[in-house]
Biopython code that builds the backbone (N, CA, C, O; Angstrom):
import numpy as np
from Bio.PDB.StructureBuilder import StructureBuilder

atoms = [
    (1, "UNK", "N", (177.947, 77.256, 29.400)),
    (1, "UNK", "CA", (179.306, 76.974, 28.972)),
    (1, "UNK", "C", (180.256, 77.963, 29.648)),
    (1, "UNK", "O", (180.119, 79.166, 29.872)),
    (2, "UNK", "N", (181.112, 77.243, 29.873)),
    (2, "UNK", "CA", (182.647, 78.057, 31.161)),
    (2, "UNK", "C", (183.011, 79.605, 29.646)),
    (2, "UNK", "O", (182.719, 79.599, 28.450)),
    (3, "UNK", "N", (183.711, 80.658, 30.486)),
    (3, "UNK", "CA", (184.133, 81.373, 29.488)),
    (3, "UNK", "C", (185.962, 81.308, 30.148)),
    (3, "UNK", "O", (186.439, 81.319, 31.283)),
    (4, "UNK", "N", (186.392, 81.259, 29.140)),
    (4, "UNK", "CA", (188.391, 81.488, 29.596)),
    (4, "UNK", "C", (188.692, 82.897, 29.131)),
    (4, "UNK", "O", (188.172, 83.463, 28.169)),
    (5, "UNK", "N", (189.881, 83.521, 30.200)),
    (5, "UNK", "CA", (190.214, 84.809, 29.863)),
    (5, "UNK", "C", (192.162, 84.339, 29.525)),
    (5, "UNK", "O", (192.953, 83.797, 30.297)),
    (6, "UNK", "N", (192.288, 84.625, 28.683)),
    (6, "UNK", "CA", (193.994, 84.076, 28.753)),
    (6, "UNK", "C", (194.284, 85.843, 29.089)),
    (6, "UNK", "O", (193.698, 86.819, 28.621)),
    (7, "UNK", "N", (195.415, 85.769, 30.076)),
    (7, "UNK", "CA", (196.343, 86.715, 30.599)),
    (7, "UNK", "C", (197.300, 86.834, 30.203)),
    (7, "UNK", "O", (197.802, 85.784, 30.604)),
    (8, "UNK", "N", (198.341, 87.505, 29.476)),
    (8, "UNK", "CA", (199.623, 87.972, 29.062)),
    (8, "UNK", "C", (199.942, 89.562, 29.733)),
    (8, "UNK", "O", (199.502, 90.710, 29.678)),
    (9, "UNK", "N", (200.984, 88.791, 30.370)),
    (9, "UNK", "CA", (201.609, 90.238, 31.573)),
    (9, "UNK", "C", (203.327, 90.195, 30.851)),
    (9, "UNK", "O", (204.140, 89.286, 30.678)),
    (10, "UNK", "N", (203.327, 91.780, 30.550)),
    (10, "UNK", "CA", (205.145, 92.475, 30.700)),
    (10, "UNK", "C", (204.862, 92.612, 32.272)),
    (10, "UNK", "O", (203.814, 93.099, 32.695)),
    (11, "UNK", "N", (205.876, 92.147, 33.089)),
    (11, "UNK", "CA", (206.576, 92.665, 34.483)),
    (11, "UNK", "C", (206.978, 93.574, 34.570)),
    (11, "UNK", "O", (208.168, 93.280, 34.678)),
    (12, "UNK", "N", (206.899, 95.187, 34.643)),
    (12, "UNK", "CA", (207.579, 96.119, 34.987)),
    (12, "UNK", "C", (208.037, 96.216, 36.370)),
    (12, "UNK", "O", (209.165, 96.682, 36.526)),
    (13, "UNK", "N", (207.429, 95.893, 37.317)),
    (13, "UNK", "CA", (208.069, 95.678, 38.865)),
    (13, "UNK", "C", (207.742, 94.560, 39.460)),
    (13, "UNK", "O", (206.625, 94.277, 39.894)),
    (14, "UNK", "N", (209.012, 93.695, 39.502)),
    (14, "UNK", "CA", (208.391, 92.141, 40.165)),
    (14, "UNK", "C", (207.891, 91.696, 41.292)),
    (14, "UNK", "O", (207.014, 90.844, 41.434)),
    (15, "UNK", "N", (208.516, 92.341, 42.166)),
    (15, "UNK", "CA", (208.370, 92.835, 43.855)),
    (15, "UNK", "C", (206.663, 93.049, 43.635)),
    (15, "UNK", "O", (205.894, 92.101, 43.796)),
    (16, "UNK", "N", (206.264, 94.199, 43.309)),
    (16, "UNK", "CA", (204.449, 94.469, 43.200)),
    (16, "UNK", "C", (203.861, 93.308, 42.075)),
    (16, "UNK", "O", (202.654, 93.255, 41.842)),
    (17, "UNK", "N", (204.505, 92.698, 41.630)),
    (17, "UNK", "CA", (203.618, 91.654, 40.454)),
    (17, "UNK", "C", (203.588, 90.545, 40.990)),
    (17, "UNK", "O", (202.870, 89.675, 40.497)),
    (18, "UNK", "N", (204.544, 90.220, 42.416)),
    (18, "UNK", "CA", (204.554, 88.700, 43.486)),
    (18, "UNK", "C", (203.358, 89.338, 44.072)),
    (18, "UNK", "O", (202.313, 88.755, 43.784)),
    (19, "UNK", "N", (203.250, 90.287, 44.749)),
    (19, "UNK", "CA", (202.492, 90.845, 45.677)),
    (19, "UNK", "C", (200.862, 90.680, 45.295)),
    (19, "UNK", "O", (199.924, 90.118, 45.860)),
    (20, "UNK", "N", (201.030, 91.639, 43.753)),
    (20, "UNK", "CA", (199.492, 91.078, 43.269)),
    (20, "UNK", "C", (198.876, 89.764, 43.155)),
    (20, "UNK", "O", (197.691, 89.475, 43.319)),
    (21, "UNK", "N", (200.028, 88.877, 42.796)),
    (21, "UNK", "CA", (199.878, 87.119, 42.577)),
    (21, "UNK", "C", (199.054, 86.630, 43.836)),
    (21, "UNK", "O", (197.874, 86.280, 43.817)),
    (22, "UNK", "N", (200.024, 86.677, 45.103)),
    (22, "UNK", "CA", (199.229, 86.592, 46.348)),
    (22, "UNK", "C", (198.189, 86.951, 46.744)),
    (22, "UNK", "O", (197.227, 86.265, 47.089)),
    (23, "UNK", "N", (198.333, 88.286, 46.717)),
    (23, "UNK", "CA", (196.636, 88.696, 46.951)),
    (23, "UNK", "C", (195.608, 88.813, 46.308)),
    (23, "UNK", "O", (194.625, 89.046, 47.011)),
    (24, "UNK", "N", (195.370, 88.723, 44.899)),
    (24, "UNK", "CA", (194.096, 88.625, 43.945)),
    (24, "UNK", "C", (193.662, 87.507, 44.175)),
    (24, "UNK", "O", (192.665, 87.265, 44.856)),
    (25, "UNK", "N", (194.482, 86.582, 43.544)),
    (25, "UNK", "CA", (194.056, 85.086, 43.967)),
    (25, "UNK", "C", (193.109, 84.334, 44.393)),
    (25, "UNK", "O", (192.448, 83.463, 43.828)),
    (26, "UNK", "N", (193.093, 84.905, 45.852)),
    (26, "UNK", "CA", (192.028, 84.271, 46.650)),
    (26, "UNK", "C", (190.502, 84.964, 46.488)),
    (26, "UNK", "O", (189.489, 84.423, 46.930)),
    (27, "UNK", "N", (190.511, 86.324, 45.743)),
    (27, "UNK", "CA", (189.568, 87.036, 45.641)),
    (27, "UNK", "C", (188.893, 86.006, 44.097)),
    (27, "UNK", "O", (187.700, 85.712, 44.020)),
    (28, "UNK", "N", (189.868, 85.624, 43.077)),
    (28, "UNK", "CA", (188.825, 84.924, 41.941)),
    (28, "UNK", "C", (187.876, 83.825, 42.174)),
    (28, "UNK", "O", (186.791, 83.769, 41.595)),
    (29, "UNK", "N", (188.466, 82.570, 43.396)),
    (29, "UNK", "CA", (187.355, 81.767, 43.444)),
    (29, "UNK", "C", (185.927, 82.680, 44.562)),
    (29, "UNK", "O", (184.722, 82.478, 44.412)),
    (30, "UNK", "N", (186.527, 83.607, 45.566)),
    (30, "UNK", "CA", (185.217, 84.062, 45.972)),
    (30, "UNK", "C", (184.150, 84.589, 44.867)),
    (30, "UNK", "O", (183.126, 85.113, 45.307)),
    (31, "UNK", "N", (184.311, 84.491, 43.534)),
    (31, "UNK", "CA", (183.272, 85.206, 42.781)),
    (31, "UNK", "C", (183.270, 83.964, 41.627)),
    (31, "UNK", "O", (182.986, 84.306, 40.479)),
    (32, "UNK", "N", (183.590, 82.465, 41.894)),
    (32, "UNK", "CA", (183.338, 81.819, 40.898)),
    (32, "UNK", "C", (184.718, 81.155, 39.997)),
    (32, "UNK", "O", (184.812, 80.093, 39.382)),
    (33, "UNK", "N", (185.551, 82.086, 40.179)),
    (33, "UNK", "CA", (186.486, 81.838, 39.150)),
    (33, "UNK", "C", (187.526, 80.866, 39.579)),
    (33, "UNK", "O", (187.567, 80.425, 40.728)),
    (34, "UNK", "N", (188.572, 80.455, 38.410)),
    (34, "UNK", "CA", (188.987, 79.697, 38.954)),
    (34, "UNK", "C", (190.798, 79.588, 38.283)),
    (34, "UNK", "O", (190.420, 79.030, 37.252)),
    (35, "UNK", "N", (191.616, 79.637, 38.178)),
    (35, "UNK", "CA", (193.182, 80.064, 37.725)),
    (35, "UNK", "C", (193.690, 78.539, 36.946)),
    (35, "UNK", "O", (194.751, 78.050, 37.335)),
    (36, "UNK", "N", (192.951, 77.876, 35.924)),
    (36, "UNK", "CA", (193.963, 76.662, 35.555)),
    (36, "UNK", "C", (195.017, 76.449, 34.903)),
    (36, "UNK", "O", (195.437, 75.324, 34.630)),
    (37, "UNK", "N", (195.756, 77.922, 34.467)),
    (37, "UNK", "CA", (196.938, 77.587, 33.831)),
    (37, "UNK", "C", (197.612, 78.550, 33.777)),
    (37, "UNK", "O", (197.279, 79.511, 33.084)),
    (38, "UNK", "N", (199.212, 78.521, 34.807)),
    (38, "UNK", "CA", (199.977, 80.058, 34.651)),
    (38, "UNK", "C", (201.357, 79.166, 34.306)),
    (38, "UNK", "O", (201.577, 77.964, 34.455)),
    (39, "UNK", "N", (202.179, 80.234, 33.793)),
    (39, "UNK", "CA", (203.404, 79.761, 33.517)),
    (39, "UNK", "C", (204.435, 81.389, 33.516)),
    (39, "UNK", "O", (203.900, 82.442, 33.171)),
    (40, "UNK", "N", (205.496, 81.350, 33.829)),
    (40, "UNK", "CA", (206.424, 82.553, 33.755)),
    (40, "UNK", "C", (207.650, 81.823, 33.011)),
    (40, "UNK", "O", (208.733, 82.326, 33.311)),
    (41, "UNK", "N", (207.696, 81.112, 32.412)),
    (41, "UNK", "CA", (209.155, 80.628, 31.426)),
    (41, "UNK", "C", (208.758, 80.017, 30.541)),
    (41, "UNK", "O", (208.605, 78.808, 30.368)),
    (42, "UNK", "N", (208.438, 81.542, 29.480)),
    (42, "UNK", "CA", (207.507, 81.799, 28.160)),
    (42, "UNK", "C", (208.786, 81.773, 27.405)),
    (42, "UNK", "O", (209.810, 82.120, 27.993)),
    (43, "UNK", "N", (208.839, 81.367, 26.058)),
    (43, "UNK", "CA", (209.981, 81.630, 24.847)),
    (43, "UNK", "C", (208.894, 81.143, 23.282)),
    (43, "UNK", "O", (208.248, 80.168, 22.897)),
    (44, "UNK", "N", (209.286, 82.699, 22.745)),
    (44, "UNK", "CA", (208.264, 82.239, 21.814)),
    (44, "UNK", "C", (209.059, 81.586, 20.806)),
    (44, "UNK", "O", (210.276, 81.722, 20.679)),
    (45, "UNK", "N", (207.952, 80.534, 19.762)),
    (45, "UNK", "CA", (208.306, 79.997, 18.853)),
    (45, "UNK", "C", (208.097, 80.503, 17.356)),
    (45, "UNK", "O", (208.929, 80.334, 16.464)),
    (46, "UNK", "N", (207.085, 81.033, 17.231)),
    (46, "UNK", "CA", (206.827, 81.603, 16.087)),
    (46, "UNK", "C", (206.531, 83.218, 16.744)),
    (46, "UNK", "O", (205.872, 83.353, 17.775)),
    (47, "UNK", "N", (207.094, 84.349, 16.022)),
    (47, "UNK", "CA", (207.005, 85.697, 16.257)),
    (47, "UNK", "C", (207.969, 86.175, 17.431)),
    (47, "UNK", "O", (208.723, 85.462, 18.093)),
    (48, "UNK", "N", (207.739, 87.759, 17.550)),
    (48, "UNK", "CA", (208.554, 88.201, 18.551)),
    (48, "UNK", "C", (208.012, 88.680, 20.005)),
    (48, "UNK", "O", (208.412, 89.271, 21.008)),
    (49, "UNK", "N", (206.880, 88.069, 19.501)),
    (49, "UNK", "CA", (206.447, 88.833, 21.423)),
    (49, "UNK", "C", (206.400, 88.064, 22.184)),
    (49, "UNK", "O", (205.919, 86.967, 21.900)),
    (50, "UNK", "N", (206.989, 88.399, 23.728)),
    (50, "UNK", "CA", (207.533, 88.180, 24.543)),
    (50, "UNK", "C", (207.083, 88.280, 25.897)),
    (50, "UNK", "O", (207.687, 89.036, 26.657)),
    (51, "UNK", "N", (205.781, 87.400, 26.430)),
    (51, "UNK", "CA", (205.398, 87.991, 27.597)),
    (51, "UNK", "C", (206.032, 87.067, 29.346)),
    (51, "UNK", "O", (206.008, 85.837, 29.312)),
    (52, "UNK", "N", (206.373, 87.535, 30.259)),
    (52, "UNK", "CA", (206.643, 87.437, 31.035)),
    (52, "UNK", "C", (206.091, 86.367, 32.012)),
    (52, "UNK", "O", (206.612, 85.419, 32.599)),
    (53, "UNK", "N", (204.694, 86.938, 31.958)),
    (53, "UNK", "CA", (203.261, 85.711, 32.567)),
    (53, "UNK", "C", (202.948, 85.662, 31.607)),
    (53, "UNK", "O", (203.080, 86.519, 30.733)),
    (54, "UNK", "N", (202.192, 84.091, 31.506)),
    (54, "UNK", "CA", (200.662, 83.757, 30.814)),
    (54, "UNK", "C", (199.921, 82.973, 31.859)),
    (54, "UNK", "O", (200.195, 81.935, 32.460)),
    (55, "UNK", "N", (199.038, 83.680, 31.885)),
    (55, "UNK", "CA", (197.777, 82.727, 32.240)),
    (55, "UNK", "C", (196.286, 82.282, 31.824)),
    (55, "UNK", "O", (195.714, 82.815, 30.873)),
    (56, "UNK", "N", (195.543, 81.005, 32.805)),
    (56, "UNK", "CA", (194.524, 81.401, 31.826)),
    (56, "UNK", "C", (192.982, 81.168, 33.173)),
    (56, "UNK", "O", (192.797, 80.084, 33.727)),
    (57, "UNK", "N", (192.191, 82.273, 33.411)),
    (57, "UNK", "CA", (191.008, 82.068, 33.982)),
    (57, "UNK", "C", (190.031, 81.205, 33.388)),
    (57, "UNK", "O", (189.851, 81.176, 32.170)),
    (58, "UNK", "N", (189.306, 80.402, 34.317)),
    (58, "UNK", "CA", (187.932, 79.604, 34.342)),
    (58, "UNK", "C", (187.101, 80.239, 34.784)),
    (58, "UNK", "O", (187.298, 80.496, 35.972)),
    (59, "UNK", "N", (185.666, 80.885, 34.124)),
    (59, "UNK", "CA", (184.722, 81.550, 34.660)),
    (59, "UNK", "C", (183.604, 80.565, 34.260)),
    (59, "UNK", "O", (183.668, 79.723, 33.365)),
    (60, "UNK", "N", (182.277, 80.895, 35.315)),
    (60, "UNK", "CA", (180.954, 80.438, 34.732)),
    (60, "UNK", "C", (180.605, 81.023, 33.498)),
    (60, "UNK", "O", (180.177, 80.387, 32.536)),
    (61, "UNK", "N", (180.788, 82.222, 33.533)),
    (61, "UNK", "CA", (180.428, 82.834, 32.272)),
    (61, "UNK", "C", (181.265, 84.429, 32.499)),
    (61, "UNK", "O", (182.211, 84.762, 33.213)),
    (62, "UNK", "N", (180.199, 85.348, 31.294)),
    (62, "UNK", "CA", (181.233, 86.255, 31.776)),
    (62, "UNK", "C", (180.752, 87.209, 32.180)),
    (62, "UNK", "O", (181.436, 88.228, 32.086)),
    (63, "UNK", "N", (179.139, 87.339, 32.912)),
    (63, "UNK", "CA", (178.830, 87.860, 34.134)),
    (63, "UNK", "C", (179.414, 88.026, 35.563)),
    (63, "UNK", "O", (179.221, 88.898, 36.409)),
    (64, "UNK", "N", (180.212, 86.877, 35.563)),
    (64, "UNK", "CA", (180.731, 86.311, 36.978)),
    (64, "UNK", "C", (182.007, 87.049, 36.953)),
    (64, "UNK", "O", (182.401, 87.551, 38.005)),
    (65, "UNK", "N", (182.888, 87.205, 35.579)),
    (65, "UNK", "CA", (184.051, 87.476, 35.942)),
    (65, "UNK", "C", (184.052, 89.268, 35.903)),
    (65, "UNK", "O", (184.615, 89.938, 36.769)),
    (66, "UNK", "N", (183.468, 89.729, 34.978)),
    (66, "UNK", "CA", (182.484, 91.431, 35.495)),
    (66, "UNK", "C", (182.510, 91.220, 36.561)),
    (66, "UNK", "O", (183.559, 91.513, 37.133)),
    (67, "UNK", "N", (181.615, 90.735, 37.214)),
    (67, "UNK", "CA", (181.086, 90.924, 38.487)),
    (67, "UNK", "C", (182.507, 90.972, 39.647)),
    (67, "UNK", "O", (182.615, 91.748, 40.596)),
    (68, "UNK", "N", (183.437, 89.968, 39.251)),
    (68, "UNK", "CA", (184.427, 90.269, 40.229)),
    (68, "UNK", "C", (185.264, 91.531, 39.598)),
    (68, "UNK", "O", (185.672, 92.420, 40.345)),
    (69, "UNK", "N", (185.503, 91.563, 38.147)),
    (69, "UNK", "CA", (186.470, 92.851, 37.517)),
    (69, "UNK", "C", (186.113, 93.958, 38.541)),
    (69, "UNK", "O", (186.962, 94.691, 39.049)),
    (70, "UNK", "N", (184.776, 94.017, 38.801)),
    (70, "UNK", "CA", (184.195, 95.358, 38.918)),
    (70, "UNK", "C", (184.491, 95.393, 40.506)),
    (70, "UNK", "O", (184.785, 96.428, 41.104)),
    (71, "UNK", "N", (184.385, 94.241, 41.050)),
    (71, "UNK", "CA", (184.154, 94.266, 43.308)),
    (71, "UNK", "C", (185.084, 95.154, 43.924)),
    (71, "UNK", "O", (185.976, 95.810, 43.386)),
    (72, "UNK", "N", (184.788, 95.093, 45.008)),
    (72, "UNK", "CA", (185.545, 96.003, 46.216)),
    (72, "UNK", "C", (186.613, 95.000, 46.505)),
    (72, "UNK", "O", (187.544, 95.412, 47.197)),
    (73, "UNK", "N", (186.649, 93.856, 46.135)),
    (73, "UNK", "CA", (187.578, 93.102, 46.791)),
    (73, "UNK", "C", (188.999, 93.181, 45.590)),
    (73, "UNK", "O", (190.214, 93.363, 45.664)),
    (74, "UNK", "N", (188.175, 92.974, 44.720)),
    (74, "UNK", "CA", (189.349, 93.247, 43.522)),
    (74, "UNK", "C", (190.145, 94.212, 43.403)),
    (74, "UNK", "O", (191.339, 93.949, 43.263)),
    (75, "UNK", "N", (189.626, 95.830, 43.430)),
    (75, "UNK", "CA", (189.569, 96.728, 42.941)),
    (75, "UNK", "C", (191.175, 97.502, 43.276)),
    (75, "UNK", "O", (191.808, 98.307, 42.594)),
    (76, "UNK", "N", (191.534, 96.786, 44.800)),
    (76, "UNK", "CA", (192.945, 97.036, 45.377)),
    (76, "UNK", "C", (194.380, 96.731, 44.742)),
    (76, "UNK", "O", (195.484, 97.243, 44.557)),
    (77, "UNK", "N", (193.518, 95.357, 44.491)),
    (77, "UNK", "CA", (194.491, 94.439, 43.392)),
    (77, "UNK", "C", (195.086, 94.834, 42.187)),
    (77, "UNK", "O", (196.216, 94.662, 41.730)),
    (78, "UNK", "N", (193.451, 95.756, 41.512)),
    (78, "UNK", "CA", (193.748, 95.950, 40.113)),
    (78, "UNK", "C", (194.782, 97.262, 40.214)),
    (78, "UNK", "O", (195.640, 97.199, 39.334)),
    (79, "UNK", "N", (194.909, 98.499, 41.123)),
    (79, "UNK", "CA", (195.747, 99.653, 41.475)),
    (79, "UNK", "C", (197.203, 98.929, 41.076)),
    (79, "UNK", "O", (197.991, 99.189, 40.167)),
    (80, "UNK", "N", (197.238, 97.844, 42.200)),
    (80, "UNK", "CA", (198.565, 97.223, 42.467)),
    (80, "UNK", "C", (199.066, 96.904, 40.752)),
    (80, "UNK", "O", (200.059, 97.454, 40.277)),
    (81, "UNK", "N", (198.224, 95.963, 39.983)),
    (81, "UNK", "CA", (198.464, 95.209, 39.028)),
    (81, "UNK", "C", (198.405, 96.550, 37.749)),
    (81, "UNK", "O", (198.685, 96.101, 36.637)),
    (82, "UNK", "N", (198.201, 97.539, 37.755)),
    (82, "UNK", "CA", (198.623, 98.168, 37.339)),
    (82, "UNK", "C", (199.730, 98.969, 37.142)),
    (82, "UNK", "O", (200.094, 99.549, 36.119)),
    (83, "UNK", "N", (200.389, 98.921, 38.617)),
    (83, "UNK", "CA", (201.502, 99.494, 38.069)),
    (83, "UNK", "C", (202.962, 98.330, 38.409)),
    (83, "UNK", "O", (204.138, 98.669, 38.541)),
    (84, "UNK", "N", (202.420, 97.014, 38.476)),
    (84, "UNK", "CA", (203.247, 95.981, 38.144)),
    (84, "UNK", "C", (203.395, 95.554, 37.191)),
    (84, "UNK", "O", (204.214, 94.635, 37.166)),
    (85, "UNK", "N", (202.662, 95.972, 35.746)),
    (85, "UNK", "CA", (202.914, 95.235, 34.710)),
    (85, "UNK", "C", (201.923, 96.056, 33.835)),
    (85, "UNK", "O", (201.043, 96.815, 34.242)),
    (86, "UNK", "N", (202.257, 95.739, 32.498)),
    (86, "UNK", "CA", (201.649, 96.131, 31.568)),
    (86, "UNK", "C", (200.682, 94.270, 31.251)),
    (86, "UNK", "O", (201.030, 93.101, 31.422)),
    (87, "UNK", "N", (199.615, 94.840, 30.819)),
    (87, "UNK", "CA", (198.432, 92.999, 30.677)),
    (87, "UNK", "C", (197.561, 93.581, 29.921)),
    (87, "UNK", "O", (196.981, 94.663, 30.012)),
    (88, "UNK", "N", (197.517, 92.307, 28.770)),
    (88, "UNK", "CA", (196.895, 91.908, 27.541)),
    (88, "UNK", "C", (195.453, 91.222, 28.589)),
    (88, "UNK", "O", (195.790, 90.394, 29.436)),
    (89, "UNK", "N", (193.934, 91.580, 28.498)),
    (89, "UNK", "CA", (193.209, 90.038, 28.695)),
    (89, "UNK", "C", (192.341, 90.073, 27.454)),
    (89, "UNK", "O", (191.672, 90.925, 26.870)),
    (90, "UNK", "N", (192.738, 88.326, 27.238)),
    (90, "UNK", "CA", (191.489, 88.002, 26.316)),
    (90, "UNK", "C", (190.546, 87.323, 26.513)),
    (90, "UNK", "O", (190.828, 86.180, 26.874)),
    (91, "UNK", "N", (189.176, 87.629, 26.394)),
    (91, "UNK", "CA", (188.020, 87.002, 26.642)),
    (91, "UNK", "C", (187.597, 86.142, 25.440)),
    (91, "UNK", "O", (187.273, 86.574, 24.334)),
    (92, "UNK", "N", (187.661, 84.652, 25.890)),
    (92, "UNK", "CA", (187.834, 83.335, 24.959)),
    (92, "UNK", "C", (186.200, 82.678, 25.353)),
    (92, "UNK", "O", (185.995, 81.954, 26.327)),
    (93, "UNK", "N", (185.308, 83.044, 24.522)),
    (93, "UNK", "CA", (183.761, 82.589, 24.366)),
    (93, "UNK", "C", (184.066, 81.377, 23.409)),
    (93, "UNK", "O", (184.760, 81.138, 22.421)),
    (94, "UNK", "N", (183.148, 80.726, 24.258)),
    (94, "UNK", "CA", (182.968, 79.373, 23.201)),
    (94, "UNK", "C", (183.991, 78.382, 23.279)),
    (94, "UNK", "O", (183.958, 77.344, 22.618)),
    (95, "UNK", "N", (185.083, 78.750, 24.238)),
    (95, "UNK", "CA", (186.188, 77.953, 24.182)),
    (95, "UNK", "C", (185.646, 76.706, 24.798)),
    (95, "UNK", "O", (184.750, 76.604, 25.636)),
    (96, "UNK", "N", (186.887, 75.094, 23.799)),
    (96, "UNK", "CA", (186.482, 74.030, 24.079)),
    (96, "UNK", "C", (188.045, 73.678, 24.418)),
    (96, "UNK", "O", (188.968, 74.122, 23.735)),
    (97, "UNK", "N", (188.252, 72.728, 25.683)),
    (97, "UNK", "CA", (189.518, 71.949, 25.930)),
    (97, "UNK", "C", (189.556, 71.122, 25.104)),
    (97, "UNK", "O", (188.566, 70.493, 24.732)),
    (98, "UNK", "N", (190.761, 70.968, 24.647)),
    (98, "UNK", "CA", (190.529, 69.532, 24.205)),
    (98, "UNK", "C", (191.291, 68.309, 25.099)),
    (98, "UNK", "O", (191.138, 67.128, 24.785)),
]
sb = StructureBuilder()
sb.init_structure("model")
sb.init_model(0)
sb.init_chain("A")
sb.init_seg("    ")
for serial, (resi, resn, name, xyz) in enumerate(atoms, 1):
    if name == "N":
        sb.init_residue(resn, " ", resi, " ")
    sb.init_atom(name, np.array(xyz, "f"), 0.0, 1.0, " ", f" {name:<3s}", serial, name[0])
structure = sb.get_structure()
């Protein structure tokens, strides 16, 4: 069964948070993964938090997405994506589409 990671990013620098967009990217399907749902024109309905991005990863499981968290290919990305944004990830086991 697939595992989903939903992403919630604050933007602190947009310039480095385009930059990370571009270049991680192509690094998730080399390890499996796969990006099916981003959006940046978030308005919440119930509560006050407020995130900038959401997205949501497709993994085989969640060996695969370790396995890329952890790579040499990632690892540039994650520097960058750190100091572009503050990010929530949640690791969603068991999740079913409907």
């Amino acid at each position: 069964m697939s595992t989903y990671y939903l992403i919630l990013a604050r933007i602190t620098d947009t310039n480095l948070f385009t930059q990370y967009m571009k270049g991680h990217l192509p690094t998730i399907a080399q390890y499996g993964g796969q990006l099916v749902f981003r959006s940046i024109q978030n308005t919440p309905v119930l509560g006050t938090e407020n995130w900038d991005a959401i997205a949501i990863q497709k993994w085989p499981d969640e060996a695969a997405f370790v396995k890329w968290w952890q790579s040499d290919k990632y690892r540039p990305w994650a520097e960058i994506r750190d100091q572009a944004a503050r990010i929530l990830i949640i690791c969603c086991q068991d999740a079913v589409l409907l």
